[in-house]
C-alpha positions in Angstrom: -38.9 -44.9 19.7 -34.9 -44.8 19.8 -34.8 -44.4 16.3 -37.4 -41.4 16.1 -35.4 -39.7 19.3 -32.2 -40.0 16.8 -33.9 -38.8 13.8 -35.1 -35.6 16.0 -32.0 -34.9 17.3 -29.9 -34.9 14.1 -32.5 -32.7 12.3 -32.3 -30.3 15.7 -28.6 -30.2 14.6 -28.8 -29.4 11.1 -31.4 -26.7 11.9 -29.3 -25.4 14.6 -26.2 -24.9 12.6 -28.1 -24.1 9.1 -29.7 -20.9 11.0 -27.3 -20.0 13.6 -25.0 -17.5 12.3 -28.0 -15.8 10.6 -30.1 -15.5 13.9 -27.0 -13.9 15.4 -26.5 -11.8 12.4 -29.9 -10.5 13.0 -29.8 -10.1 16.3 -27.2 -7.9 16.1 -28.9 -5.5 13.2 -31.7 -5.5 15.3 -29.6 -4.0 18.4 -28.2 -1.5 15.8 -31.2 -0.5 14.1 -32.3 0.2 18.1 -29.1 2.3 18.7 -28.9 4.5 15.4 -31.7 6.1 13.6 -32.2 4.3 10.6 -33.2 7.6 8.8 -30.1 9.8 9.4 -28.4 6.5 7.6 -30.4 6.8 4.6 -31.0 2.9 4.9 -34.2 0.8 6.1 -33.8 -1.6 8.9 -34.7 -4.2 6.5 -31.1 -2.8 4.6 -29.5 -2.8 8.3 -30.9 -6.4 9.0 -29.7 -7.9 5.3 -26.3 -6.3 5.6 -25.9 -7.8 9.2 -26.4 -11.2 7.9 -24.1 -11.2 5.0 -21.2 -9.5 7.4 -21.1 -12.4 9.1 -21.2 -14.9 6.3 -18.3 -13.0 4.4 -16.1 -12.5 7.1 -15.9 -16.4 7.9 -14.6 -17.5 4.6 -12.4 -20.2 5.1 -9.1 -20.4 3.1 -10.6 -23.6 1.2 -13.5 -21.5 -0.2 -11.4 -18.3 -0.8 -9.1 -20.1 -3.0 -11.9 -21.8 -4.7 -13.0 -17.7 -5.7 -10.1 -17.3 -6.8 -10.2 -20.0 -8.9 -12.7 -19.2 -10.3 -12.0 -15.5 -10.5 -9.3 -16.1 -12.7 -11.0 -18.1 -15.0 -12.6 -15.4 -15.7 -10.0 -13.1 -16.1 -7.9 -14.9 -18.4 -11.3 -15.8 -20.4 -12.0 -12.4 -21.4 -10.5 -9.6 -19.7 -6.6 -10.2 -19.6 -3.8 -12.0 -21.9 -1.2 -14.1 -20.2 2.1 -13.4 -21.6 2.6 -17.1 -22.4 6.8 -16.8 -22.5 7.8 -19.9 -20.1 11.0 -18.1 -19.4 9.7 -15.4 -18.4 7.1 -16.8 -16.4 9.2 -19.5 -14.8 12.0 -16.2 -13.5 8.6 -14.7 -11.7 7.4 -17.6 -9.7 10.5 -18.1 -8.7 10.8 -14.6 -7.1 6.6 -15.4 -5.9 7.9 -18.5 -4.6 10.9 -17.0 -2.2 8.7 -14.2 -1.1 5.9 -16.5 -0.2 7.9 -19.0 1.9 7.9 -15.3 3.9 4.1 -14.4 4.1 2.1 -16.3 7.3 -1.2 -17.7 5.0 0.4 -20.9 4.6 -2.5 -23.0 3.4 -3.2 -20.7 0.6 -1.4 -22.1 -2.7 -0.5 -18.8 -4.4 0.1 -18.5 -7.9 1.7 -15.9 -10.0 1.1 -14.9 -13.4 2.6 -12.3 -16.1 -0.1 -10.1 -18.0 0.8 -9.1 -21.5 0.2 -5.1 -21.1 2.2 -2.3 -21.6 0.8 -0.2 -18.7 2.5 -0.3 -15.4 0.6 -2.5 -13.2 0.2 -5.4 -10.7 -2.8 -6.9 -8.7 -4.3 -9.4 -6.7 -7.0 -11.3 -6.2 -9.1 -13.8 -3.6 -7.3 -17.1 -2.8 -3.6 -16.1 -3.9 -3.4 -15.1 -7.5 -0.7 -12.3 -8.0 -0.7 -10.7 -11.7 1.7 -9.1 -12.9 1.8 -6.7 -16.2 5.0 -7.2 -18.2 5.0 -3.1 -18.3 6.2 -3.3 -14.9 9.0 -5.7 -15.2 10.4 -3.6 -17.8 9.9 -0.5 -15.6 12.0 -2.1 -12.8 15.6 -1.7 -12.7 16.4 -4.4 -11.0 15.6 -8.0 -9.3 14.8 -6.8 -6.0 12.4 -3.7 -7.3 10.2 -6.2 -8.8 9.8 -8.3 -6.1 9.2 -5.0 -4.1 6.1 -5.6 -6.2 4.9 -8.7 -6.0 5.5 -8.3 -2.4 3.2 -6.3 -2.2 0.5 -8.0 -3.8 0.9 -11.0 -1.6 0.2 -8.6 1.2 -2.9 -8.0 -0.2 -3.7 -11.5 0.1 -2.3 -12.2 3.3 -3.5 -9.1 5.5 -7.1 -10.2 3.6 -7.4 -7.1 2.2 -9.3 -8.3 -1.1 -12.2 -10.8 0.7 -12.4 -7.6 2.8 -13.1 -5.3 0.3 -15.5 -7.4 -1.4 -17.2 -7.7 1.4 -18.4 -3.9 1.8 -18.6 -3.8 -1.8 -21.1 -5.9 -1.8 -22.7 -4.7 1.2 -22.7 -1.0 -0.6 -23.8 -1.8 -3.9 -27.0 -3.8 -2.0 -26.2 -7.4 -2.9 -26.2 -8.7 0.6 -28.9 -10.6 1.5 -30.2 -12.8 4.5 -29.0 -15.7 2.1 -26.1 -14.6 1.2 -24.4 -13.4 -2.2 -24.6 -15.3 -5.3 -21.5 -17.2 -6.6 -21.7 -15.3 -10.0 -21.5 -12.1 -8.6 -18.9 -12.3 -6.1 -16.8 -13.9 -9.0 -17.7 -10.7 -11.3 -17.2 -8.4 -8.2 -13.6 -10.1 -7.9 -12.9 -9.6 -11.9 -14.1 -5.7 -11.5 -12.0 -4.8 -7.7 -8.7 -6.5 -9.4 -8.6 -4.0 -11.8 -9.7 -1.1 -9.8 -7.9 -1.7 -6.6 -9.5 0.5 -4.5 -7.7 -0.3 -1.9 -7.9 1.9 1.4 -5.6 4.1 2.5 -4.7 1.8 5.8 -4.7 -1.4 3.7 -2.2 0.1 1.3 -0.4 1.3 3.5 -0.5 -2.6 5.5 0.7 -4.1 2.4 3.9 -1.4 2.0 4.9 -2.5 5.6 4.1 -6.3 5.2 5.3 -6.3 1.7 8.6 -4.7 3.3 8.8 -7.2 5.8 8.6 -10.0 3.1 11.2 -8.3 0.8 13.5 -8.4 3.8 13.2 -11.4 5.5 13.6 -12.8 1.8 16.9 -11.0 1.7 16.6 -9.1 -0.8 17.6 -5.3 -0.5 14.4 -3.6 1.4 15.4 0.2 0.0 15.0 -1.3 -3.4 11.3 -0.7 -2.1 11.7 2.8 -1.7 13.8 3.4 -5.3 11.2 1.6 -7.1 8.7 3.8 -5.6 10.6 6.8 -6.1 10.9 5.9 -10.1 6.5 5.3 -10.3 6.5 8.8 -8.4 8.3 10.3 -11.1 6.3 8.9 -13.6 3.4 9.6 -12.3 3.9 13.7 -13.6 2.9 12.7 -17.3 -0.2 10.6 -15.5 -0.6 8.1 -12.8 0.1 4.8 -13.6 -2.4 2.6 -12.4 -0.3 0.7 -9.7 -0.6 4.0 -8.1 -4.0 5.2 -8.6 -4.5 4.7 -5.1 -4.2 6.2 -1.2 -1.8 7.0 -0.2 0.0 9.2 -2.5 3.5 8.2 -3.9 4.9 11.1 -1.7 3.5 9.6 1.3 4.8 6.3 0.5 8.4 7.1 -0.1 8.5 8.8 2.9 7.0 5.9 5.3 8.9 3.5 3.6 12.3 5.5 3.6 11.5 5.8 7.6 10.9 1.6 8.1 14.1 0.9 6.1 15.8 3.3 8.5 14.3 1.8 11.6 15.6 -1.4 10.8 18.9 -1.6 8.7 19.7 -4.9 7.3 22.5 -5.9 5.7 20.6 -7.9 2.8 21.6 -6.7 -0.8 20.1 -9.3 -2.9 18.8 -8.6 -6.5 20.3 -5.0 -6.8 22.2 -6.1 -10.2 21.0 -4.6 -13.4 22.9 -6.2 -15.5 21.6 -10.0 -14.2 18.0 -8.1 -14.2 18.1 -7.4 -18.1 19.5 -10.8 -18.8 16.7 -12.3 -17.1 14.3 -10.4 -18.6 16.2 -9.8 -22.3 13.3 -11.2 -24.3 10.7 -8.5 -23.1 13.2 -5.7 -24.2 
């Protein structure tokens, strides 16, 4: 009798934490589909009550699991849609500017990694579970030390304000693959692939990055208005066609003049990396 008593309770447990965040999920669609008229939304409550469930799955992704998309998101990517740039010099100068901008960021259990991209175009993205990709186009775009890791500043913002599980999330949500059960591992690896290269970032997470990017840059010591200068230099490109590090809110305009404004807020007296002439030695075998 003991050992039937046991048996109940442990299956009572495994039911109870298999459905529980689904039932809630639910729940809540339900209260929604009761508070907004589901026709003026263009969506069924069935839609309503998917969507609910999957909301909650994707927005308790635990670090393990993100980094274990990423993984496998970059498999991908260097399978068939990118070529690394396989110069170890090269690539051993960039983690170590990764590496002294990530002791900086606050996701500390997220083992970031940061690669070079063979590509002309001026460009730099990230993706789930901290890899940071960066197009050799943009290293020879950037003047100096510090304007580069500007850049990869950036990106690690992405990662660390969550930005990129985030995005995925209503991705998925708008394009109708979020179910009850939850999005298949396939897809959410090819969604990853397809919003790397996109970026389409909003304007507030953008804009998050710039100032948590900034804050990294600066706390790293390295000069923050190189920031600004770097910014200034993609704005004037951008006349002959926007380069694709830019393709998104907020306009370059916009940028230079928030980040000329948080620089000014808070001077600092760090003038790291501002030599071109180390920069170009560096980075001599890309020119």
């Amino acid at each position: 009798m003991m050992i039937e008593k046991t048996k109940f309770y442990l299956n009572f447990r495994s039911l109870r934490k298999r459905f529980f965040y689904p039932l809630i999920s639910v729940v809540l669609a339900f209260s929604l589909c009761l508070t907004t008229p589901s026709s003026a939304l263009g969506i069924s409550i069935w839609d309503i009550l998917f969507q609910g469930a999957q909301i909650i799955q994707l927005s308790n992704i635990s670090d393990k699991q993100e980094v274990r998309l990423g993984r496998q998101i970059n498999q991908q990517l260097v399978k068939s849609d990118i070529k690394l740039y396989r110069n170890s010099q090269i690539n051993n100068y960039i983690q170590r500017i990764g590496k002294r901008l990530e002791a900086q960021n606050t996701r500390k259990k997220i083992p970031y990694k940061f690669q070079v991209v063979k590509d002309d175009s001026i460009n730099a993205f990230a993706t789930a579970g901290g890899y940071v990709y960066i197009n050799t186009g943009l290293i020879k775009a950037a003047d100096n030390e510090a304007e580069l890791a500007s850049v990869v500043a950036h990106e690690i913002a992405h990662i660390e304000g969550r930005h990129v599980v985030e995005q995925m999330k209503k991705t998925a949500i708008a394009r109708g693959l979020a179910t009850a059960a939850g999005v298949e591992n396939s897809r959410l690896v090819q969604l990853g692939v397809e919003l790397g290269y996109r970026r389409p970032n909003s304007r507030g997470a953008e804009r998050d990055a710039d100032r948590r990017g900034l804050r990294m840059l600066t706390d790293a010591g390295y000069a923050p208005q190189a920031m600004v200068s770097f910014m200034k230099k993609l704005k004037s490109k951008s006349r002959s066609g926007v380069p694709t590090f830019l393709s998104t809110h907020p306009s370059p305009s916009n940028r230079v003049q928030y980040l000329q404004s948080w620089v000014n807020a808070k001077p600092s007296k760090g003038k790291d990396g501002l030599s071109t002439t180390a920069y170009r030695r560096n980075i001599r075998q890309l020119l």
